[in-house]
N, C-alpha and C positions, 0 to 999 in steps of 0.2 A: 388098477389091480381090483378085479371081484373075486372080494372074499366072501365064502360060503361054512357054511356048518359042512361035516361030514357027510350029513345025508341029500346034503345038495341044495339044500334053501338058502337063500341069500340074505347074509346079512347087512351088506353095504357094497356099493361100488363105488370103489375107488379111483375118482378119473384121474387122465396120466397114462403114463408109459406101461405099452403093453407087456415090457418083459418083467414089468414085478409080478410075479405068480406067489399067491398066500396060501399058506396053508394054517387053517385055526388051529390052536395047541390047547385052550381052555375056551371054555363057555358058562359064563355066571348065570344068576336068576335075572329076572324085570326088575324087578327094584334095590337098588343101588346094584344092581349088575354089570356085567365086561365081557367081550370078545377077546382073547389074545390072538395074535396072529404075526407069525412068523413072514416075513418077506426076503424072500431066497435072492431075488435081483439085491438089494441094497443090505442085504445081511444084516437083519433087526428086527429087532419084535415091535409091535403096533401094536398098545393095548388100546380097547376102545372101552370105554365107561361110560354109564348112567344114573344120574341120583332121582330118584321117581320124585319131586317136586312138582305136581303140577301149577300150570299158570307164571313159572318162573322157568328162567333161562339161564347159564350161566356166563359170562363178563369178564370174572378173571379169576386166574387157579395159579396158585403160589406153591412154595414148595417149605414146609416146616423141618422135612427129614428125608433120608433116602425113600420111607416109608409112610410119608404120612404128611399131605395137601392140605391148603385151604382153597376152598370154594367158595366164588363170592357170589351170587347170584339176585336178578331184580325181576318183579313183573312189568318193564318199561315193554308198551307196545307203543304203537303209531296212534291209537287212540287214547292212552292213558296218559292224562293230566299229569303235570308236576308233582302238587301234591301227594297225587297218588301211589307213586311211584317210594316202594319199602325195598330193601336189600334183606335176603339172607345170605348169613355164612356156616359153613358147616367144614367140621375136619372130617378128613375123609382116608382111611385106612386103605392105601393098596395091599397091604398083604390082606387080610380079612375080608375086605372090601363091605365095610362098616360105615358108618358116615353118623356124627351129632351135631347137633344147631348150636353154634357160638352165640348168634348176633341176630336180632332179627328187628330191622328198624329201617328208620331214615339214614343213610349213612353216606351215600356219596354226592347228593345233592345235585345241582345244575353243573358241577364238576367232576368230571369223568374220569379222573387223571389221580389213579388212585397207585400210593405209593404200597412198600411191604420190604423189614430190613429184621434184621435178627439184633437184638441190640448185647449193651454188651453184658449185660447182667444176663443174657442166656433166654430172654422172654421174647416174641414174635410183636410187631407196632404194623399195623395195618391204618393206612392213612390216610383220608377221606379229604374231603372239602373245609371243613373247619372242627373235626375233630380224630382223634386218632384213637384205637382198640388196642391197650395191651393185650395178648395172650401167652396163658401161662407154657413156659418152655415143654412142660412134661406131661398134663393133662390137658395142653391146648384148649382150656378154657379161658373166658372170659375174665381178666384180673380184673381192670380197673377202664372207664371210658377218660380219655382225657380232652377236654374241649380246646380248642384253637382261642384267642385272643379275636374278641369283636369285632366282625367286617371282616372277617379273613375267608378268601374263597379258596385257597391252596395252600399247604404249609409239607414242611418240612422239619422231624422232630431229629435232633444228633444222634448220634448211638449213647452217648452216657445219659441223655434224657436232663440235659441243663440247658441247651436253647433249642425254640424253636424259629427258624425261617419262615417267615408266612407274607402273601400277597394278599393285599387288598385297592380298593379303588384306587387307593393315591398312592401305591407305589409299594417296594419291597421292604419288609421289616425283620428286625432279630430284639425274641422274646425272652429274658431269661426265667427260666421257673425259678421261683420262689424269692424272687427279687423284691426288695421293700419297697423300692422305685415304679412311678404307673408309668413311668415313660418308659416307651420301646424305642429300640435304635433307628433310624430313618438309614438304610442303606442305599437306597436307590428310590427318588421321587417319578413319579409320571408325567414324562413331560407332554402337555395337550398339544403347545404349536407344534412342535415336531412329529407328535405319534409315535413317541417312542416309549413303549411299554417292558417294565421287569415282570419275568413270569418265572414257574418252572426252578425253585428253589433247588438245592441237592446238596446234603453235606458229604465228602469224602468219608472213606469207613473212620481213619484218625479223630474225624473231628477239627480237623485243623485248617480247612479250607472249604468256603460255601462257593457251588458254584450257579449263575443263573442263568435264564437266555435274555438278551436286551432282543426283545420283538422290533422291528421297525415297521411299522404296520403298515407305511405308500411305499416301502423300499424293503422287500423282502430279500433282495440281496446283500444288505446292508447287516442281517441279522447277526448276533455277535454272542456270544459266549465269554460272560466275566467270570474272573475269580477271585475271591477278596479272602484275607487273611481277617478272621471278626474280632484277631485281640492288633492289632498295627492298623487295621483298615488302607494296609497297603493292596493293591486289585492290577490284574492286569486283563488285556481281550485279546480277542481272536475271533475274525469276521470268519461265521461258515457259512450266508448266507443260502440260496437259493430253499425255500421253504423247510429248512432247519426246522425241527421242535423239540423232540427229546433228548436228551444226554446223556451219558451215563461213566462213571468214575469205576476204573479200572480198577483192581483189589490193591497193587502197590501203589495210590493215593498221588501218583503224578501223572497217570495216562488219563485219556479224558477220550471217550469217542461219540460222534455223532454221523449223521449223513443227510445228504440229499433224497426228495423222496423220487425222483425218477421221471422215467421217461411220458407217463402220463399225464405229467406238469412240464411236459415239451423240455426238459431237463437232464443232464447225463448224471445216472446214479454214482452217488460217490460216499465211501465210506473216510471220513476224516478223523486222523487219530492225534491227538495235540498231545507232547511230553511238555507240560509247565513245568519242570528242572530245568530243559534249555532251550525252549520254546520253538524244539523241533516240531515241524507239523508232516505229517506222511497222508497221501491222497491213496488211496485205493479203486479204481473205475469198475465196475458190474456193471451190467442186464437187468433190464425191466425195470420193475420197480421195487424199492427196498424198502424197507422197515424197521428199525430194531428196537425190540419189545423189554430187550430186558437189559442187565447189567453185563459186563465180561467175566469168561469164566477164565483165569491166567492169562494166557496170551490169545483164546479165545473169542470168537465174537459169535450172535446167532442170529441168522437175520430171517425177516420172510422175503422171499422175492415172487413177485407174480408179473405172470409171463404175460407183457402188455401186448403180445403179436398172437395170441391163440385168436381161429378163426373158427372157432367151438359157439361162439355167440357169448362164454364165459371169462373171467380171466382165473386158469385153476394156480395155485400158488405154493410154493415148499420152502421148508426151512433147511435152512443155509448154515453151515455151523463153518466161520473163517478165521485161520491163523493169522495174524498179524506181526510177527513174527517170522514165519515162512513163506507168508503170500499165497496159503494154499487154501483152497475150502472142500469141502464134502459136503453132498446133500444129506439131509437126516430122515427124511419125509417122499414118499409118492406125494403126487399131487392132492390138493384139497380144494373144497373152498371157504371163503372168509375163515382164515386161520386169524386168533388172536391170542393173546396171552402167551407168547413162549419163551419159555425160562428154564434153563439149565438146572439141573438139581443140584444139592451140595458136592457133591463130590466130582460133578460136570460127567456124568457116564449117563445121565438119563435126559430128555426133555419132556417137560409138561405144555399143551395145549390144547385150543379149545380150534372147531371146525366141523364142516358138515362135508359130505363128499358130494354132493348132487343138490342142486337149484332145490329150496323151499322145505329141505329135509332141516330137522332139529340139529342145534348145533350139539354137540358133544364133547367130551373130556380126552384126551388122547394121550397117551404116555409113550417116547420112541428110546428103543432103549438099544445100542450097537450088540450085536452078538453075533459069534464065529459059529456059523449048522455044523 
């Protein structure tokens, strides 16, 4: 799709299928400005956003309200040091298209794998490597920093904010706040002769079930998905092997889904949905290769898929929005490239994500939102 301004200058092209024809409906400023743009083939708007930070890129973009994002963003390049390497974040107003600096620090660390849950007092927990950012529900400011528990390179805080799930060297642990006890619970140790490592904590929204992935690190097929109960430490698994990593807990707190990453790892893509009530499991088969970025929205799933047969010299990639339920999906997206971060907005009618449309171009913000022209 090449979209253009009115007067015929271009403002992106977007590789992919030649019958989306765009036409712009708004055009913001440079700084913290946006494209809208109407897509007559896939009937939806494609906002494209900008926050003028320079030397920084954005990483991941969460959703606080129908109306109103976090942006996370680092100056990580290929020459820049560990150390060196700060995060900002900023809440960012689509109606207004305003944008203020929350957070501006060390914050994700050598761990990538950054969490974001709305808790239940109503405040936003952004979740880093060994500490987590309350944000205030209404002025999306900065409450309170909360640090992880020593040695912890991942963690996972509940939604009432009384345990946190946290990984470190020797294995998986549950923290209680404000506990008079220094001992944390040992749920899962790391075993060296086998190589089987706990990663990838995640409480259900209840609170009432943590779930992990059991890594096998010489036997990726082997990878396994446990669930433990943390007041019985009763646990059951479920092998989804084949290069498994992420997970995510369906909103009714007994679906569970994950997937295979596809055919680029000589693998057939497969979306696996586990009911732990009766420990039915449903296989779903795709194309190319999958991804899934974020949590389900009801019976919803969102995935990226990138077309591992394009002979563009690129692999361009769209989001996937699938029933699990009906077995049906719909694309949400023309083509892109490196799409990251894409998450359903609260009320599952918008998506948020980040991507560039053409090789070595700036990644960008993108907002997809269904509508009938």
């Amino acid at each position: 799709m090449d979209v253009r301004h009115t007067d015929g200058r271009s403002v992106r092209n977007v590789t992919g299928n030649d019958k989306h024809v765009g036409e712009v409906i708004a055009v913001g400023t440079k700084e913290g400005g946006y494209v809208q743009v109407y897509d007559d083939y896939l009937k939806e708007t494609i906002t494209y956003m900008h926050i003028g930070t320079p030397n920084f890129k954005p990483i991941y973009v969460k959703w606080f309200d129908e109306e109103n994002i976090a942006v996370i963003m680092n100056n990580f390049t290929l020459e820049t040091t560990s150390p060196d390497v700060i995060e900002k974040i900023y809440a960012y107003n689509l109606k207004n298209k305003h944008y203020a600096l929350i957070f501006e620090g060390k914050f994700l660390g050598n761990n990538w794998d950054m969490k974001f849950k709305k808790l239940l007092n109503g405040n936003f927990l952004l979740e880093g490597n060994n500490m987590a950012l309350e944000i205030e529900k209404q002025s999306f400011k900065l409450k309170k920093i909360i640090p992880y528990p020593e040695g912890s390179y991942e963690g996972d805080s509940s939604y009432s904010q009384t345990q946190i799930a946290y990984s470190k060297e020797e294995g998986l642990y549950l923290h209680t706040i404000g506990s008079p006890s220094s001992e944390d619970t040992e749920l899962c140790k790391y075993d060296d002769s086998k190589k089987i490592r706990p990663t990838m904590p995640l409480w259900s929204y209840d609170d009432k079930i943590l779930s992990y992935l059991l890594l096998h690190i010489e036997n990726e097929n082997q990878n396994e998905f446990v669930f433990v109960d943390p007041i019985t430490k009763k646990q059951k698994s479920y092998i989804f092997g084949e290069a498994t990593t992420l997970g995510w807990w369906f909103q009714d707190n007994i679906r569970f889904v994950a997937c295979s990453a596809g055919e680029s790892f000589g693998l057939v893509p497969i979306i696996k949905v586990i009911n732990i009530s009766n420990d039915q499991v449903q296989d779903f088969n795709t194309t190319g290769e999958i991804e899934i970025e974020c949590p389900p929205h009801g019976d919803q799933i969102l995935y990226v898929q990138t077309d591992t047969e394009s002979k563009s010299g690129y692999y361009p990639e769209r989001i996937v929005n699938f029933n699990v339920v009906t077995n049906t999906s719909d694309i949400v997206t023309p083509d892109f490239l490196n799409i990251a971060s894409s998450n359903f907005s609260p009320s599952g009618n918008q998506v948020l994500f980040i991507a560039n449309s053409n090789p070595g171009e700036e990644l960008s913000l993108y907002v997809a939102q269904k509508k009938t022209k």
